[in-house]
N, C-alpha and C positions, 0 to 999 in steps of 0.2 A: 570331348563332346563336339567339338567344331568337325569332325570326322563324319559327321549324319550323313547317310546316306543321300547326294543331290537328284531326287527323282520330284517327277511333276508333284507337287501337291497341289490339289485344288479345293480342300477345303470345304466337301461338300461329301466328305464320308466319314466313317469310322476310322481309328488309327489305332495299330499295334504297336506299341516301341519295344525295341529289343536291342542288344549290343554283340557284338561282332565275337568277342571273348568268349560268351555263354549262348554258343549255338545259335547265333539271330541270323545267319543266314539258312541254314537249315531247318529251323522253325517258320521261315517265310515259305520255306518251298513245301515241307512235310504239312505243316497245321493250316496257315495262315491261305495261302494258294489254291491246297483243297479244301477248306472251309469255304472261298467265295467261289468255286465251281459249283461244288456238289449241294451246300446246305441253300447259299445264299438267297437262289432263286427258289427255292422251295419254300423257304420263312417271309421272304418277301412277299410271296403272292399271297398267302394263307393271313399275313396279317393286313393286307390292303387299310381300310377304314376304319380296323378295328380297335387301334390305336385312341382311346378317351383320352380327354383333355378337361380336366376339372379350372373350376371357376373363370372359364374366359369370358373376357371381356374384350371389346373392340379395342383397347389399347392395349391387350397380351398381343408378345411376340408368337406364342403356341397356339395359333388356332387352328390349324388343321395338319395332321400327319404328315405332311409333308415338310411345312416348321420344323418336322424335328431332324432330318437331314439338313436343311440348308441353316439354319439358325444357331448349330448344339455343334460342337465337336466333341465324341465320346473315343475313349484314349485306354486304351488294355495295358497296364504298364505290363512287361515280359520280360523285363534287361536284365533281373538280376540272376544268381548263382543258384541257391536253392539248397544251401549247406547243407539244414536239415533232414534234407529226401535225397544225399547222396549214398549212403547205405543202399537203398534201395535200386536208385536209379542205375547206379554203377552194376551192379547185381545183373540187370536185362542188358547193357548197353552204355553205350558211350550218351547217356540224356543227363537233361536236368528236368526239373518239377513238371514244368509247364508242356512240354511235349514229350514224355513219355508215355510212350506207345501201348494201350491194352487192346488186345487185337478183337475186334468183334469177329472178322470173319476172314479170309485170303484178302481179302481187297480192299478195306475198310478197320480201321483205326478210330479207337477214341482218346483224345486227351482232353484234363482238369482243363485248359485255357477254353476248349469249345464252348465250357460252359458261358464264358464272360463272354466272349463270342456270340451267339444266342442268343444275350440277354441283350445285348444290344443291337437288337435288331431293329429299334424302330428308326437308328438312330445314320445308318449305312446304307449308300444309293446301291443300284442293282448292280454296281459290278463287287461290291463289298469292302473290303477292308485294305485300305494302303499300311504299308509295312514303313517303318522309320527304322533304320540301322544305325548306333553308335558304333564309337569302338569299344568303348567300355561305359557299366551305368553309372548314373550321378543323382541316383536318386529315383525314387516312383516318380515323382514331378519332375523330373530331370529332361526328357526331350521335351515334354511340352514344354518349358519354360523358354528350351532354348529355339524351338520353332517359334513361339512367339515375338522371341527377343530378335530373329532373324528379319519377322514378318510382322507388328505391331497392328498393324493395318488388317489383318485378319483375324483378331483375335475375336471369340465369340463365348456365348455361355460355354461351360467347359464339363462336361463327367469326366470322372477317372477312375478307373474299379482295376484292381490285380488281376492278373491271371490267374492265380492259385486259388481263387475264391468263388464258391458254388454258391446260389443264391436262391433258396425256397418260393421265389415272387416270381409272376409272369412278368415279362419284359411291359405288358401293355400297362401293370399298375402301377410299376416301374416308373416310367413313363407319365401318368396321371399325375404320379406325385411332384413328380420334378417341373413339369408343365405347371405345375399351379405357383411351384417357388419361382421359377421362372416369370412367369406373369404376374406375380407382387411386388413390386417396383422397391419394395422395403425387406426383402430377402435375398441375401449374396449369396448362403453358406446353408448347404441341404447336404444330410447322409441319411444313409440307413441305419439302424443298431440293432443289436439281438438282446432279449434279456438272458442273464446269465448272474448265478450267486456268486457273491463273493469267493467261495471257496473254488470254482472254474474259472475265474477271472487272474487268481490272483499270482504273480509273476508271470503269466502267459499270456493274456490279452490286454491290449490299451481298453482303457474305460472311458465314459464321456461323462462328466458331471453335467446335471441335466437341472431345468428349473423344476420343482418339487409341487406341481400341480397338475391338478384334472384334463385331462384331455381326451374325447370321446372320438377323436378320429387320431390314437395313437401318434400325433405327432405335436414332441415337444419341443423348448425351445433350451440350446446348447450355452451350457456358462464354462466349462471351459476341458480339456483333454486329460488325460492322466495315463501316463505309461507303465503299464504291466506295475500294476497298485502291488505291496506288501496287502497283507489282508487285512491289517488292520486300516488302511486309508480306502481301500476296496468297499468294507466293511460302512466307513463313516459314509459312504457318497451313493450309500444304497438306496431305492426307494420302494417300499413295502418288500424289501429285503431281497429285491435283486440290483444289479449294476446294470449298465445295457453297455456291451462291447461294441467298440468302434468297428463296423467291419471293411474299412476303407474303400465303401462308394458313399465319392464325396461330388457334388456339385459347388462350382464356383461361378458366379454370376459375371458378366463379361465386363460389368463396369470396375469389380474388385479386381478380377484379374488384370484390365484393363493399368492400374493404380499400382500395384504389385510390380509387374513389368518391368512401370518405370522408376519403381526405386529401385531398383536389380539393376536399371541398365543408370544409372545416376551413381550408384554405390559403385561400379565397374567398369566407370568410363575410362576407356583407355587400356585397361586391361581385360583379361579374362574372364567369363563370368563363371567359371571354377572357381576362380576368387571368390567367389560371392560366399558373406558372412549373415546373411540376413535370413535365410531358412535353413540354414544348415545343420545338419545332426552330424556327419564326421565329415571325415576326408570322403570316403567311399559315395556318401549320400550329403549330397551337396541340395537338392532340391529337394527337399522334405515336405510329402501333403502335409503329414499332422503341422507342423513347423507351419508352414503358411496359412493353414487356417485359423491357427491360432495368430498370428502374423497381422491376418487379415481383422480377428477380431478387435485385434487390442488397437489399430488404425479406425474403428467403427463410429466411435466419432467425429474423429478429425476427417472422415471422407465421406460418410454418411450424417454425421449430426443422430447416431441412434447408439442405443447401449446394446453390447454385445451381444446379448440371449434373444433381443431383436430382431438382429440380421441372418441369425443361424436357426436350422430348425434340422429336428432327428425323426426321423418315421422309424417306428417299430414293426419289425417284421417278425415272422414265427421259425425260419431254419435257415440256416447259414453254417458252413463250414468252410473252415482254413484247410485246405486239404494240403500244407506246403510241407508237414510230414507223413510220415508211413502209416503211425497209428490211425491220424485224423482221415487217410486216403483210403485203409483199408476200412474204417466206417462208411465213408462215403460209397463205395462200390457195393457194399452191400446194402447202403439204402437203394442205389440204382436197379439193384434185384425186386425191389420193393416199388418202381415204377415211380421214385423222388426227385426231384430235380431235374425232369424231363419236358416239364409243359413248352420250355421256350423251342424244343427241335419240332422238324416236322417227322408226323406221321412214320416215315418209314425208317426215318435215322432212329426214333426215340425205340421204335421194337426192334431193332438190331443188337440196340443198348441192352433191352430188358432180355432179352434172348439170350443171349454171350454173356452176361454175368450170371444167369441161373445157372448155365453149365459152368461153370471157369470162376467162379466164386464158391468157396465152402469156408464161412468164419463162424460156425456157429455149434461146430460138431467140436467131437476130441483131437482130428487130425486135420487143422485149418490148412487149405492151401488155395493160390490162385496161379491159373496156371496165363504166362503172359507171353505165348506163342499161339504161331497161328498155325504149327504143325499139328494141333490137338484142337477137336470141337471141343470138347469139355475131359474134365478134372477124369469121367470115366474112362477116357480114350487115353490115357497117361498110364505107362509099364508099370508095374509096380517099383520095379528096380532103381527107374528114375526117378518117382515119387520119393521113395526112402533114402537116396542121397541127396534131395534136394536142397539146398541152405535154406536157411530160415532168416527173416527178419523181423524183430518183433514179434517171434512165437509162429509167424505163417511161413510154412514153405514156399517158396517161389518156383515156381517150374516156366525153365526156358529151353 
C-alpha cells in the first residue's frame, strides 16, 4: 500500500482507488479519463442548484451545493479482482468486473463502475475524478485509510460506494439524505439498504440489524452487521419479514473517521499499517468498511457519549444491484433496455445506453445472447454461424 500512486491530491474532488495488479492503470485511462472528459461536464452543468439539502440549519456544514465538493470526499473503491465475473470477463478480454467493455456504439463504451461514477456527481469539481493507484488492494477502505494516515490534516466527511454496484436513486436524493446525516452533529454512520427476504439474503448478502420501529421517512437507525446470514439468523432479524441488505454505500462522519485514524496510526506506530489488526477481515482486506463501522460503533460511547443505533442511520431505497457476477450483470443490462438505472447520466449518454442494449441484448427469448463487440449494431447483424458456436455463460451466448 505505501506504493500509491504520488500525484497532486487536493482534496476537493471525487476519488477512484484502484491497484496496479487488477488493471488500475488501464481502468484510469479506459473508464476513469473518459468519464471526466465526456460525462463530466455534461452532469455537472445539468445538476447546477439542483442538488437539495434537507434540514439545514446555519450550523450544517451542507448548505449549498457546493459543500458537497469541498466539505465530503466521495471514494469508488475499484482495487479489487472480481473472481466472480472472471468466466465472463476472460470470455471478451483481458478485464475485470469494473471495466468491462459493452460497446454502445464505435466510439463509446459502457462500464458497471460509470454507474458509481454518475452517482457521484454532486460530490466531483469540474475536472472530475482523481485516480489513486496501489500496487495491490487492502481492502474497500484500504486507500482511503491510508491517504488519510499520509494526510490527517485532510480528512473530511467521507462516502465510499463499490464500483460493482448500480443504484435505483438519483444522485440528488442521494445527496439530501447524507447532507441531513452530515448536518446532525449526532450522526457519524449513514448507508443505504435494500429490502430483501430472507431466502435472497441468505449466504449472499451482509444484512444490517436494524432498530424494529416506525419510520415514515424510511430511515432507520443501525444496531449492528451480519455477514451473508444462514437463513435461519436472516430469518430471526427480519422485520415484517424482510431483511434490508447492506449495499455498501456507507458514509462516515469526519469526526469518527477523524478517531479511527488515530487508533490505526497508535496501533502501528513504527511499523506498517498492513499491520494493522483493528479492522481487519484477512490478509488480502486489511481495511474493512463493514469492520470499521462496526469499529466505529462499538467506540460510540467512549467518543460520542451516545449508544450505537444513535450514531448510525440506513435509508431504504427501492433497487440496487450487485452486478459483480454474470447472472446479477446479465439482469442488470436488461433492466437498462427498460430505461433503469439511467437518471444520474446526461441526456445523450443515457439513449446511447438504451439504444445498444435493445439491439445487443436478448435475455428473454429461447436463444439469449448479448453480443459485446462493436463489429455488430445488434444481435441481428450477427452470421448465423457465429451465433451457433458462440460459448455461453450462464445459459447466454456471448458474441465477440
Amino acid at each position: 500500500m505505501e506504493t500509491i500512486n504520488k500525484q497532486n491530491i487536493n482534496f476537493s474532488a471525487g476519488f477512484v482507488t484502484l491497484a496496479q495488479k487488477n488493471h488500475g492503470d488501464r481502468i484510469k485511462k479506459e473508464v476513469v479519463d473518459v468519464f471526466n472528459r465526456q460525462e463530466v461536464p455534461q452532469i455537472k452543468t445539468s445538476l447546477l442548484e439542483d442538488v437539495f439539502v434537507n434540514n439545514q440549519s446555519p450550523t450544517g456544514r451542507i448548505l449549498k451545493p457546493s459543500d458537497l465538493v469541498d466539505k465530503v470526499n466521495y471514494f469508488v473503491a475499484a482495487a479489487g479482482k472480481g473472481s466472480r465475473f472472471e468466466a465472463l470477463a476472460q470470455q471478451i478480454g483481458d478485464y475485470n468486473k469494473v471495466f468491462l467493455p459493452f460497446p454502445l456504439d464505435k466510439n463509446n463504451n459502457l462500464h458497471m463502475m460509470d454507474f458509481s461514477l454518475a452517482l457521484g456527481k454532486p460530490y466531483v469539481g469540474k475536472n472530475g475524478y482523481q485516480t489513486i493507484i496501489s500496487e495491490s488492494p487492502s481492502g474497500m477502505l484500504g486507500d482511503v485509510i491510508n491517504l488519510y494516515l499520509n494526510k490527517p490534516s485532510e480528512i473530511k466527511d467521507t462516502l465510499i460506494i463499490g464500483g460493482d454496484n448500480v443504484f435505483g436513486i438519483k444522485a440528488q436524493e442521494a445527496a439530501g439524505y447524507f447532507s441531513s446525516e452530515i448536518n446532525n452533529p449526532n450522526k457519524h454512520i449513514a448507508l443505504l439498504g435494500i429490502a430483501k427476504t430472507p431466502a435472497e439474503v441468505e449466504g449472499r448478502f451482509g444484512i444490517m440489524a436494524l432498530e424494529d420501529r416506525k419510520s415514515q421517512d424510511g430511515i432507520l437507525g443501525l444496531v449492528d452487521f451480519v455477514e451473508k446470514p444462514p437463513i435461519d439468523i436472516a430469518q430471526k432479524h427480519a422485520i415484517n419479514g424482510y431483511n434490508v441488505a447492506n449495499t455498501g454505500f456507507a458514509y462516515i462522519s469526519k469526526e469518527a473517521m477523524t478517531n479511527l485514524i488515530r487508533d490505526i496510526q497508535e496501533e502501528t506506530k513504527g511499523k506498517s499499517p498492513l499491520t494493522s489488526q483493528l479492522i481487519r477481515k484477512n490478509d488480502v482486506e486489511v481495511f474493512d468498511t463493514a469492520n470499521a463501522l462496526k469499529y466505529i460503533m462499538k467506540k460510540s460511547n467512549e467518543w460520542f457519549s451516545q449508544k450505537p443505533q444513535d450514531i448510525a442511520d440506513v435509508k431504504i431505497i427501492n433497487d440496487w444491484e450487485d452486478v459483480g457476477e454474470p447472472k446479477a450483470y446479465f439482469r442488470f443490462l436488461q433492466d437498462l433496455k427498460k430505461g433503469k438505472y439511467l437518471d444520474n447520466f446526461s441526456d445523450g449518454f443515457s439513449s446511447k445506453i438504451k439504444t445498444a442494449t435493445a439491439q445487443k441484448v436478448e435475455l428473454e427469448g429461447v436463444d439469449n445472447a448479448i453480443v459485446f463487440s462493436d463489429k455488430y449494431e445488434s444481435l441481428a447483424d450477427v452470421p448465423k454461424a457465429k451465433k451457433a458456436t458462440a460459448k455461453k455463460v450462464d445459459g447466454v451466448k456471448i458474441i465477440v
